[in-house]
C-alpha positions as CSV (number, residue, x, y, z in Angstrom):
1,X,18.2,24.1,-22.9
2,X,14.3,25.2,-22.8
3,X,13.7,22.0,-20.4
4,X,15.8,23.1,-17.9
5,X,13.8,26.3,-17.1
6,X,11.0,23.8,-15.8
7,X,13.0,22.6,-13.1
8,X,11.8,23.8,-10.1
9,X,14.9,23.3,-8.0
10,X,16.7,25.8,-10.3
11,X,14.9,28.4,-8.5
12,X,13.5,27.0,-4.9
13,X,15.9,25.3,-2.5
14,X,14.8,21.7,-1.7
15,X,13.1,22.4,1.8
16,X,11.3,25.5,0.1
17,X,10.1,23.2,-2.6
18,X,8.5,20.0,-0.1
19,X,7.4,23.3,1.9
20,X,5.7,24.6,-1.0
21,X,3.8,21.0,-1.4
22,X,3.2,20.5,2.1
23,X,1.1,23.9,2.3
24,X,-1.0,23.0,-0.7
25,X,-1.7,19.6,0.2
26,X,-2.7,20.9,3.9
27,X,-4.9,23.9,2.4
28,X,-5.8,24.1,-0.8
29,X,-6.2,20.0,-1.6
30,X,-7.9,19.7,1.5
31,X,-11.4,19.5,2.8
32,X,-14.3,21.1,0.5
33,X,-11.7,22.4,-2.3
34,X,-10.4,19.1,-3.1
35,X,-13.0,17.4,-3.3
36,X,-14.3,19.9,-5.6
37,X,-11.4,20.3,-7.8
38,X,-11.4,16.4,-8.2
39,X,-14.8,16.4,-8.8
40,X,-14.8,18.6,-11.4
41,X,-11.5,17.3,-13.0
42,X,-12.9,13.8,-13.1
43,X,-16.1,15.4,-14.5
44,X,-14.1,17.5,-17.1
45,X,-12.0,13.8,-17.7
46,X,-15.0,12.5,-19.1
47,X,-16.3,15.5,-20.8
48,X,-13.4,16.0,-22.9
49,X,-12.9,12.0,-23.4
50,X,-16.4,11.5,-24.5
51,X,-17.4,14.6,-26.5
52,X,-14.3,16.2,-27.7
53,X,-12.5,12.6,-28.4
54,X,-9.1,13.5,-27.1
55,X,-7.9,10.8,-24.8
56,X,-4.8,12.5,-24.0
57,X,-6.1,15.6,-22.3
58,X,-8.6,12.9,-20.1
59,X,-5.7,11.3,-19.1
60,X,-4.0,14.4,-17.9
61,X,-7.4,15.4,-16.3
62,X,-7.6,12.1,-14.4
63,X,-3.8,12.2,-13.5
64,X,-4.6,15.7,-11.8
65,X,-7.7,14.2,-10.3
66,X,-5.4,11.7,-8.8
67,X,-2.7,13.6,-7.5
68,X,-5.1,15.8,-5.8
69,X,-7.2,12.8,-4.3
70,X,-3.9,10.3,-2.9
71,X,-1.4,13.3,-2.8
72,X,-2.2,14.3,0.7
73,X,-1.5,11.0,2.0
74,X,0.9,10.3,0.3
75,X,2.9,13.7,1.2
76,X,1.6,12.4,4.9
77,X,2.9,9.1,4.1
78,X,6.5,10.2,3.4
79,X,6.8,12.5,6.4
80,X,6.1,9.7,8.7
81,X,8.3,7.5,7.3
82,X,11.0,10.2,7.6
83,X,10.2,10.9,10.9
84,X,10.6,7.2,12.0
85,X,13.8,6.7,10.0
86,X,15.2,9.7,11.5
């Protein structure tokens, strides 16, 4: 099936796959890059909802603009809870 080629796990190992995450959310999402990339997503959000008319792709532009605002903590989140379950 096409939908099965999406799956990331088909061609990264579980620990390479949180690793993969981790690294972005310590690098790329953080400090003066994410705040820029949710700037502009939230920006582009609005752009496309307001003078385009397409609510769909302002959803998915906020959605993004989420993930890269809470993602962070939440990826923080979950390693200390596995660290105090452990």
């Amino acid at each position: 099936m096409p939908i099965e080629k999406l799956n990331p796990l088909r061609y990264l190992g579980p620990a390479e796959y949180t690793g993969f995450w981790q690294q972005l959310f310590a690098t790329l999402l953080y400090g003066f890059w994410g705040r820029f990339l949710f700037v502009a997503l939230v920006v582009s959000a609005f752009w496309v909802g307001v003078r385009q008319r397409n609510p769909t792709l302002a959803a998915i532009c906020l959605l993004l603009a989420a993930l890269v605002a809470y993602g962070g903590g939440i990826v923080h989140l979950v390693q200390t809870l596995t660290k105090i379950g452990m």
